[in-house]
MIVEXVEX-784810 format. One record per residue: residue in three letters; x, y, z of N, C-alpha, C in turn. Coordinates in steps of 0.001 Angstrom, whole numbers, plus 500000, padded with zeros to 6 digits. Atoms other than C-alpha are relative to their C-alpha. Example, Ala and Ser with C-alpha at 12.3 -4.5 7.8 and 13.67 -1.06 7.14 Angstrom:
2
Ala500890498810500000512300495500507800500900501200500000;Ser499180498810499940513670498940507140499230501090500730;
END
This chain:
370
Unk499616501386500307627037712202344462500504499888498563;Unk500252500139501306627096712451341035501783500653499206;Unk498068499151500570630644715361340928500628498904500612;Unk499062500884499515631839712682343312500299498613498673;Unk499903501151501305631227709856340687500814500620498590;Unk499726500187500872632410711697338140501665500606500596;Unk498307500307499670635900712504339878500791498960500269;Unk499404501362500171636032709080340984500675499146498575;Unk500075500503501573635985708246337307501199500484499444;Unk498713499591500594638323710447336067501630499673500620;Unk499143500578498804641104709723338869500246498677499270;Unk499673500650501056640715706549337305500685499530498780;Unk499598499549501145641067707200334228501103500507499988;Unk499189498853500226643853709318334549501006499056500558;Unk499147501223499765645726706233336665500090499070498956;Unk500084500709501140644629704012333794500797500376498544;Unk499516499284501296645948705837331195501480500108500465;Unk498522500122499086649173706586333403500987498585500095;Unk499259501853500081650119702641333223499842499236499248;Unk500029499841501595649254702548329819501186500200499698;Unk498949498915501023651840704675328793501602499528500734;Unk498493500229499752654953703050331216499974498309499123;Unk499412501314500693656623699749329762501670499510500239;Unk498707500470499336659674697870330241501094500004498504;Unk498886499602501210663005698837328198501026498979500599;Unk498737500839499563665393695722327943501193500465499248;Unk498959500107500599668925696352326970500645498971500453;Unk498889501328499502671443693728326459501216501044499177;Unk498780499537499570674839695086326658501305498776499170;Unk498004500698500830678831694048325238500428500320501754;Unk499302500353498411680527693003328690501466499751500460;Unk498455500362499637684040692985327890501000500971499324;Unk498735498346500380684995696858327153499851500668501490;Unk500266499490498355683201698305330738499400498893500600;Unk500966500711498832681321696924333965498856499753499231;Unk501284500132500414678232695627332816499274498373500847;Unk500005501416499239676098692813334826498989499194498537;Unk500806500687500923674592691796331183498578500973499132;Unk501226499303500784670993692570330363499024500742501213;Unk500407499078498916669334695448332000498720500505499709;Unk501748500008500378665529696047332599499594501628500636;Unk500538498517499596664592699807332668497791499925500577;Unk501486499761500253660823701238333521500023500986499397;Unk500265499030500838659981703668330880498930500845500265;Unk501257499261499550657281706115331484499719500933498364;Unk499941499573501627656216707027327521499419501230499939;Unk500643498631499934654111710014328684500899501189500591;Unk499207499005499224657159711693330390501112500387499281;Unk498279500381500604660510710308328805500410499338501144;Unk499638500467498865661277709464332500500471498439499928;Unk499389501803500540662959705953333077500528499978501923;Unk499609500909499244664094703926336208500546498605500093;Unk499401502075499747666443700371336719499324499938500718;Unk500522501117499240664299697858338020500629498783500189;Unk499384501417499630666634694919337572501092499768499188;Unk499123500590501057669472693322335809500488498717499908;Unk500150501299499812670438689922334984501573500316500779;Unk498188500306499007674394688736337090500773498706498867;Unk498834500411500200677454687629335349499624499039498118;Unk500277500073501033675899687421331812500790500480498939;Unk498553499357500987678698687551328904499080500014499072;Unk500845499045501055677513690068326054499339499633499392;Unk501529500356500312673852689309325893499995501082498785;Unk500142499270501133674288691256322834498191500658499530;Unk501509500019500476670798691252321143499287499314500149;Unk501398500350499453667364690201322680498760498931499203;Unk501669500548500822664196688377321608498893500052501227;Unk500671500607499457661348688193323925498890499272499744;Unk501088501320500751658634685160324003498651501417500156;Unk501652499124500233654905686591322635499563500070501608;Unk500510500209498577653746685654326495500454500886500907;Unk499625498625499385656288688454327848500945498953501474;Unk499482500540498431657731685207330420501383499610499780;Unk498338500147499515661407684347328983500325501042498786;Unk499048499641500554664073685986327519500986499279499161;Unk499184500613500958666523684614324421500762501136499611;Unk499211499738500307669707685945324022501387499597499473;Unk499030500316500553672610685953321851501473500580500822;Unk498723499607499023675964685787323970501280499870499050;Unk498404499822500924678842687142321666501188500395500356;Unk498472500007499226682017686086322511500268498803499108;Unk498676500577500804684252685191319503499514498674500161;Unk500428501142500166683972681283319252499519499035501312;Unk500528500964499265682977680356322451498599501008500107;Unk501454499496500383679553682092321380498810498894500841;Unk501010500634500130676394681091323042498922500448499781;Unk501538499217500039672390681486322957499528499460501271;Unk500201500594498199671292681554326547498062500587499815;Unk501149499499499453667704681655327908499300500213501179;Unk500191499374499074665964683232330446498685500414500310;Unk501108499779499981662986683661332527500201501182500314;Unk500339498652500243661463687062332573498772500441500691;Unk500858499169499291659401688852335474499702501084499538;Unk499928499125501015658132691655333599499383500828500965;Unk499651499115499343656759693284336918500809500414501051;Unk498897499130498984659604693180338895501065500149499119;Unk498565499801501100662062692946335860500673498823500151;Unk499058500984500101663630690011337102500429499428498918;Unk499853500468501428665376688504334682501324498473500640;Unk499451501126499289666569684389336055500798498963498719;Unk499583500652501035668827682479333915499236498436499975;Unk500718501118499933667318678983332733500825498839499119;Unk499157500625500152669985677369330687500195500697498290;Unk499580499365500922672163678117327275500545499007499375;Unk499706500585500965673792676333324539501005500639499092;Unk499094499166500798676656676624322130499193500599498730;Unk500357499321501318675754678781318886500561499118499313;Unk499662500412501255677758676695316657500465501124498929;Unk499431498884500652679127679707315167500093501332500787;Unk499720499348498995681105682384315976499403501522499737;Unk500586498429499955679682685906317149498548500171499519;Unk500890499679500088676180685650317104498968501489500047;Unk500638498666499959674400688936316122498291500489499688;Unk501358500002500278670687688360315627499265498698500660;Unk500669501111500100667754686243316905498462500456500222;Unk502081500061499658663554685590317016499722498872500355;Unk500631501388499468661604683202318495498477499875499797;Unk501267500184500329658416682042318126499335499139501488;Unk500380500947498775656327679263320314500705498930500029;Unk498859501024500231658223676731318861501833500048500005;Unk499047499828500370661390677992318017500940500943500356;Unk499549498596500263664621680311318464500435499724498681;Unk499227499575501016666489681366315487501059500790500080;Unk498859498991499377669750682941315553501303500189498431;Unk498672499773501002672027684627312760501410499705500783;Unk497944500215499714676052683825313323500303500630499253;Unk499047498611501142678155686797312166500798499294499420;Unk498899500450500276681324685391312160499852498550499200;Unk500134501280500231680312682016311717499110499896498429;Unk500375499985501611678320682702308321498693499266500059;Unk501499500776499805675069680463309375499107500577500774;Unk500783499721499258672049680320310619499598498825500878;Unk500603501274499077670792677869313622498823500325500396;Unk501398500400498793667662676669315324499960499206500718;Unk500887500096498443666517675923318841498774499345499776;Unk501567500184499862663456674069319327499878500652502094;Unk499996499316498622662231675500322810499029499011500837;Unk500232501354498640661732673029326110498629500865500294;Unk501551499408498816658251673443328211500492500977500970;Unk499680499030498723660138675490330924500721501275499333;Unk499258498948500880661595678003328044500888500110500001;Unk498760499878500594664732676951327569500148499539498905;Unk499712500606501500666489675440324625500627498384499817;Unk498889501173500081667718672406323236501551499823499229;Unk498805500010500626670630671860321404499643500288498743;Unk500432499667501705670804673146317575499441498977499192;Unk500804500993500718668145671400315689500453499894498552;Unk498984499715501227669941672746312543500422500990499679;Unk498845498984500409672214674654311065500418500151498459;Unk500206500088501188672220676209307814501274501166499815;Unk498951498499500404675747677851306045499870499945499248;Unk500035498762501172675965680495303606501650500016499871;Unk498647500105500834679034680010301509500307501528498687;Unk498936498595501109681046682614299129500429501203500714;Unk498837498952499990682707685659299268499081501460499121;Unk500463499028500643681664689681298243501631500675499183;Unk498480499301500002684404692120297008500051500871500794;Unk499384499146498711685078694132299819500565498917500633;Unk499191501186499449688000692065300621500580499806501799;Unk500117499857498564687998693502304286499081499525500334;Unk501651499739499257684504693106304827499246498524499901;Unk500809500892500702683310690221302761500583498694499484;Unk498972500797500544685932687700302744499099498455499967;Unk501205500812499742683019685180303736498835500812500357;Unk501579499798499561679397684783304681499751500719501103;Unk499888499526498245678491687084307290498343500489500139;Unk500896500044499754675275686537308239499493500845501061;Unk499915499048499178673774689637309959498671500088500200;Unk501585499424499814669503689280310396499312498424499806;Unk501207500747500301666791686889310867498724500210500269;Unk501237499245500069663456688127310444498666499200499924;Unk501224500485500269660109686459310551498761501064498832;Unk501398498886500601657143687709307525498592500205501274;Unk500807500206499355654188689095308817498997498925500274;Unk500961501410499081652251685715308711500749498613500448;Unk498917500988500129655306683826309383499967499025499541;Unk499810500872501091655522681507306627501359500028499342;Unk498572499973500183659037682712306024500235500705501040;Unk499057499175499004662045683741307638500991500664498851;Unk498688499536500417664309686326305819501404500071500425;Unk498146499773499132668157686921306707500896500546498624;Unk499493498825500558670452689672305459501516499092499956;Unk498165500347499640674261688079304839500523500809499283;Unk499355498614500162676279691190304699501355499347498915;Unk498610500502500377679378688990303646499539499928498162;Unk500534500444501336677295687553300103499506501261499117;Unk500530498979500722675371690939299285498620499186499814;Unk500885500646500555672556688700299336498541499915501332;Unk501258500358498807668823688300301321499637498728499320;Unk500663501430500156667723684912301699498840499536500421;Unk501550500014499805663782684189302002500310497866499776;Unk500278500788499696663440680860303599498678499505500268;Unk501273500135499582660137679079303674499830499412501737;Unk499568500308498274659617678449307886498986498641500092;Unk500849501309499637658088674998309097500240499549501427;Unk500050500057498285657991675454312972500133498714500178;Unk499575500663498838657236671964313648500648498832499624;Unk499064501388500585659948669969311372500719500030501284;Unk498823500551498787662396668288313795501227500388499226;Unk498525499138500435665583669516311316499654500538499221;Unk500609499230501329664227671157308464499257501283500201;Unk500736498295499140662528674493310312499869500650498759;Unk499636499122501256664003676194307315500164499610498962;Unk499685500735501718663827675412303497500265500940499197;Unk499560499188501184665373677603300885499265500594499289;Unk500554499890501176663161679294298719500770500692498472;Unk499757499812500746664833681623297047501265501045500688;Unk499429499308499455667586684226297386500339501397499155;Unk500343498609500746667771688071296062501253500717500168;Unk498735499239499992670850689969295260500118501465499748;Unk499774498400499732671621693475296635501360500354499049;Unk499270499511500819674118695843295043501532499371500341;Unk498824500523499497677675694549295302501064501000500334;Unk498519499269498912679963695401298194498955500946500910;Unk501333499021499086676695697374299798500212499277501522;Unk500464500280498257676562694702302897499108500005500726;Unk501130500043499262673288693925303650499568499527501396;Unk499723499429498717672508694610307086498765499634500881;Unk501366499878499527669101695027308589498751500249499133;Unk501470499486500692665358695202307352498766500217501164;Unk501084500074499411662043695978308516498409499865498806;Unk500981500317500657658217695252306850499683501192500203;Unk500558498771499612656436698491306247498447499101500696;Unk501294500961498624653089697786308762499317499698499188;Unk501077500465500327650722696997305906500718498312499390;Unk499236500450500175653667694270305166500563499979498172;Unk499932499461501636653481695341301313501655499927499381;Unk498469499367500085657062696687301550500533499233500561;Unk498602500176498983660755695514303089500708501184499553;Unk498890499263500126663332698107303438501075499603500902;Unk498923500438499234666517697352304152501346500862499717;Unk498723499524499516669720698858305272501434499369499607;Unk498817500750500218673247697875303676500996501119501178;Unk499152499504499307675847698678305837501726500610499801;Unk498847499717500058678781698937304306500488501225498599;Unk500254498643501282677784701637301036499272501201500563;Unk500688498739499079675019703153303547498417499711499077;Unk501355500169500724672416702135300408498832499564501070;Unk501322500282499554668731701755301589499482499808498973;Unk500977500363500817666894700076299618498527499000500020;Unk501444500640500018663109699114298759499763499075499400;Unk500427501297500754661369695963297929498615500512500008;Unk501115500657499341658301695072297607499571499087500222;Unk500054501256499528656887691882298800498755499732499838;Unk501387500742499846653909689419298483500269498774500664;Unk499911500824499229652909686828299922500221498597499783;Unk499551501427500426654362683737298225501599500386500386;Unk498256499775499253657758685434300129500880500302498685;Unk499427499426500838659094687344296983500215501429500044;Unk499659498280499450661131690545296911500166500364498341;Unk499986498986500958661297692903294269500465501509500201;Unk499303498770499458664001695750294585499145501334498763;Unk501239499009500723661585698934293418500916501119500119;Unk498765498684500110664315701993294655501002499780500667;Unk498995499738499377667255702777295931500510501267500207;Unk499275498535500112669021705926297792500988499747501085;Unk498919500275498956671718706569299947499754500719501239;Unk500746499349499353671461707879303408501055500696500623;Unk498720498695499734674958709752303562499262501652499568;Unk499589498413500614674746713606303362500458500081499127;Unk499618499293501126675290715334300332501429500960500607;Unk498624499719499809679198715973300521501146499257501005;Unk499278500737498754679965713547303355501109499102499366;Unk498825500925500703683264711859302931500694499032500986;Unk500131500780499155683643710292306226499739498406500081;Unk500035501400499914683634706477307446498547499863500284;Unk501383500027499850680150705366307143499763498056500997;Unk500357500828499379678412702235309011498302499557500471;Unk501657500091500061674493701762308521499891498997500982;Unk499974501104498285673205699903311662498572499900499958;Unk501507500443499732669224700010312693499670500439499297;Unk500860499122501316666561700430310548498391499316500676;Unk501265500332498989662988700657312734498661500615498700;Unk501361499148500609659274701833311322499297500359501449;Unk501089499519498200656822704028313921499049499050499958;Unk501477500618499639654085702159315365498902499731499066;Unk501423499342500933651864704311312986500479499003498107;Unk499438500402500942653799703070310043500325500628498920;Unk499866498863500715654122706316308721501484500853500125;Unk499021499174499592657577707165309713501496498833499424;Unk498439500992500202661309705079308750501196500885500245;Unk498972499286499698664274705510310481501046499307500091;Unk498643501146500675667932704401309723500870500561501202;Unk498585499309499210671178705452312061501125499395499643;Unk498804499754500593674543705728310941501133499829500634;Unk498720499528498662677940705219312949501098500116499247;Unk498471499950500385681897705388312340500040501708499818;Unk499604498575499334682095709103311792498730500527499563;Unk501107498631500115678652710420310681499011499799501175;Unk500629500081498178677086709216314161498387500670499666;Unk501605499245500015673411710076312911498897499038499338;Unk501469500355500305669747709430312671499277500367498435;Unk501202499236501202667502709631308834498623499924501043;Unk501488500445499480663918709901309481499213500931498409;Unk500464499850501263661883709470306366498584499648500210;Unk501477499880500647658220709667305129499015498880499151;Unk500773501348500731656595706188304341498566500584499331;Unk501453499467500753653931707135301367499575498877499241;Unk501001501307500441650846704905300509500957499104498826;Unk499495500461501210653167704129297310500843498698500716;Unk498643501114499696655706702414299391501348500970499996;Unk498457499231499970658510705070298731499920500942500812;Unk499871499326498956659901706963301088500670501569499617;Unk499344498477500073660950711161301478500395500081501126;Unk499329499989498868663769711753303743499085501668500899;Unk500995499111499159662294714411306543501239500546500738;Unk499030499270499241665499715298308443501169498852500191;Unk499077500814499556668965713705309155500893500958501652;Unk498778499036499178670860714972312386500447498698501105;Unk499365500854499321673106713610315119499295499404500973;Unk500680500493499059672432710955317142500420500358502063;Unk499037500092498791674455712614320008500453499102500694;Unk498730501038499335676904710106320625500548499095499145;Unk499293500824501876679069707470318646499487498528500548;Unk500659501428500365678218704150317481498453499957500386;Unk501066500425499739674568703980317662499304499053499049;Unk500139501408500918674155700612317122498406499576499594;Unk501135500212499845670400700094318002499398500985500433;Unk501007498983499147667541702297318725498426498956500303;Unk501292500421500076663663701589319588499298501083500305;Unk501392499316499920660687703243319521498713499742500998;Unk500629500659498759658661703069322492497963499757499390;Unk501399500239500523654933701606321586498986501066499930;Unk500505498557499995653182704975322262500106500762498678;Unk499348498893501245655585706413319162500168501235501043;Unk499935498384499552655917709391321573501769500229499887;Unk498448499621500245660024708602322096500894499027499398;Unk498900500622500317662730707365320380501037499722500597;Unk498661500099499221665725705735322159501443499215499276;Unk498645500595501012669087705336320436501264499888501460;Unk498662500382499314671902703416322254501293499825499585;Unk498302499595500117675620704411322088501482499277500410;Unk499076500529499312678130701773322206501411500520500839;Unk499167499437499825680889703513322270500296501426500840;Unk500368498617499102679839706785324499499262499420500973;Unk500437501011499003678087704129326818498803501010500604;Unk501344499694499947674344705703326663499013500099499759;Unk501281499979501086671067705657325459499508501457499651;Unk500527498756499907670123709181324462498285499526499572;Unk501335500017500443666316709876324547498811500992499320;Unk500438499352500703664548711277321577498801500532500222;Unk501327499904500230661007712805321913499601500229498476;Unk500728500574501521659059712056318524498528500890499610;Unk501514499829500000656670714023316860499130499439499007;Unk500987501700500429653820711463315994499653500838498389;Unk500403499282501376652653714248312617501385500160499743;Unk499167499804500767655731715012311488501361498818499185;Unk499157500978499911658280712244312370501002500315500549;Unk498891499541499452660872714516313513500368499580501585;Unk499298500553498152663205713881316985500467501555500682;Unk499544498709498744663871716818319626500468499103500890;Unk498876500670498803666828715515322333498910500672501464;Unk500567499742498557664815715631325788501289500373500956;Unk498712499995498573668304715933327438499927499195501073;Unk499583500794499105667784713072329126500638498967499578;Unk499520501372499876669938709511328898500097499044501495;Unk499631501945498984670548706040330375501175500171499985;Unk499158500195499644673713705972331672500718498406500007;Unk499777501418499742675245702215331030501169499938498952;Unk498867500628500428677988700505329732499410499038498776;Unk500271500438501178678051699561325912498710499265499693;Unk501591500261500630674299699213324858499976499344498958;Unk500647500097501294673306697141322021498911500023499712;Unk501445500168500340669927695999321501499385500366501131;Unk501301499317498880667010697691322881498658499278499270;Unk501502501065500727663364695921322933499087500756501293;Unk500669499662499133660500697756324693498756498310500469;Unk501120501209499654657886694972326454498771500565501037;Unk500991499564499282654787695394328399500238499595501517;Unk499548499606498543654904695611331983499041498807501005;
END
């Protein structure tokens, strides 16, 4: 009785642990270079690499980049398409994948490339359009119409790049009391104080922090003890460190670049993730150096690069890190795939499993629970 009990147990266990380790991989997709039906709901299996479609949303124009609600039940996406831009929302079966549209709204600016949400709220950067808007969010998880709308005025010198505001990130702190946002166009991060439940005022100005000029600030992430921001310019390739407290103040502490030594190539800084553990930072690169850093977060806050190599394939706009930390998945607009990294949790380094996702222009990837 007793070997029986304890095989029963393990069996168990061994299922338990097994459904642990799968999770749901959303991509939202660009819908107007290949076929694509929008936003597409993988099953991940984090103990394997393995993956399966379970669902996709129908006739969804380029759900670009994702948010999902804390609850795991809708979906908020940014639909970029030039000025008839919207932010659509969506309920979200998370074990069959379904994914049901629930209604959308104009952006008010064009080419939306970022958003978060909260209980109250979405938020949504406008590329083109140079602002930022907010959503208050209905009882059935949709949206209402823009509660407000905040533009970012001037000009950088990169007269290609920066001719205006080009608002490229909106970020919640870890106790959300602010919202940051990266405008690539200004060279500038803007630390907003957040007030969920004003009716127009969500967002109040606090202060705003100026990156190197013509860099193109891009993306950030909090290191996990939230101490740190590092952020990604996109258009020099600079990475650079802050540090942060909690009255929402930055303080640029280093800077390096995350080109190769001799590279002379078109550069294009894009994601910039931390592992789980919070011991790991990783940047990716597109236009011709098509590659992954992966650097060494130390108690200090500064980072030691650990390896750079290709991300096999071009444009990898977005990656994620599956909650485990076991794999990394970088998606390939332009080669239309996700390649999938295995991760090792001590070192930080990536080994190519040789497997991919097969799909039509990937942007944002967001793992969710199942």
């Amino acid at each position: 009785m007793r070997r029986l009990y304890i095989l029963l147990f393990s069996a168990f266990t061994f299922i338990n642990v097994q459904a642990q380790n799968k999770f749901n991989l959303l991509v939202g997709t660009y819908t107007n270079t290949c076929k694509s039906n929008g936003i597409y709901v993988y099953e991940f299996d984090a103990s394997s690499g393995d993956f399966k479609l379970k669902n996709s949303s129908e006739n969804v124009v380029s759900p670009s980049y994702l948010s999902v609600s804390a609850d795991n039940k809708f979906i908020y996406a940014v639909n970029e398409n030039g000025k008839e831009s919207a932010v659509s929302a969506f309920g979200y079966n998370s074990k069959s994948g379904k994914v049901s549209f629930i209604d959308k709204n104009d952006a008010l600016g064009a080419d939306p490339c970022h958003l978060i949400n909260d209980s109250k709220n979405v938020l949504v950067a406008n590329y083109s359009g140079g602002n930022i808007v907010v959503f208050k969010k209905k009882p059935d998880g949709g949206i209402t119409k823009v509660q407000q709308l905040i533009q970012h005025e001037g000009k950088g010198p990169n007269v290609a790049r920066q001719e205006k505001a080009h608002v490229h990130m909106v970020v919640f702190s870890p106790d959300k009391k602010f919202v940051l946002s990266n405008d690539l166009g200004l060279d500038k991060v803007f630390i907003y104080k957040y007030n969920p439940n004003s009716a127009n005022e969500i967002l109040t100005l606090k202060e705003t922090v100026d990156v190197k000029a013509g860099s193109g600030p891009r993306h950030l992430t909090f290191s996990k003890d939230g101490k740190f921001v590092y952020l990604i310019q996109e258009l020099d390739a600079t990475l650079t460190t802050f540090s942060y407290d909690k009255s929402g103040s930055l303080k640029v502490i280093a800077e390096t670049s995350i080109l190769p030594k001799g590279f002379t190539g078109g550069t294009g800084a894009a994601a910039i993730k931390i592992s789980p553990d919070g011991n790991f930072l990783y940047v990716t690169d597109r236009v011709d150096a098509n590659n992954i850093s992966v650097y060494k977060v130390l108690k200090s806050g500064s980072i030691e690069l650990v390896e750079q190599l290709s991300t096999l394939g071009k444009g990898p706009r977005d990656f994620a890190i599956d909650p485990t930390g076991n794999y990394l998945l970088i998606g390939h607009q332009y080669t239309n795939d996700i390649v999938i990294f295995k991760r090792d949790k001590t070192t930080g380094k990536l080994t190519d499993t040789g497997k991919k996702i097969e799909l039509c222009s990937p942007v944002g990837l967001v793992f969710t629970k199942i």
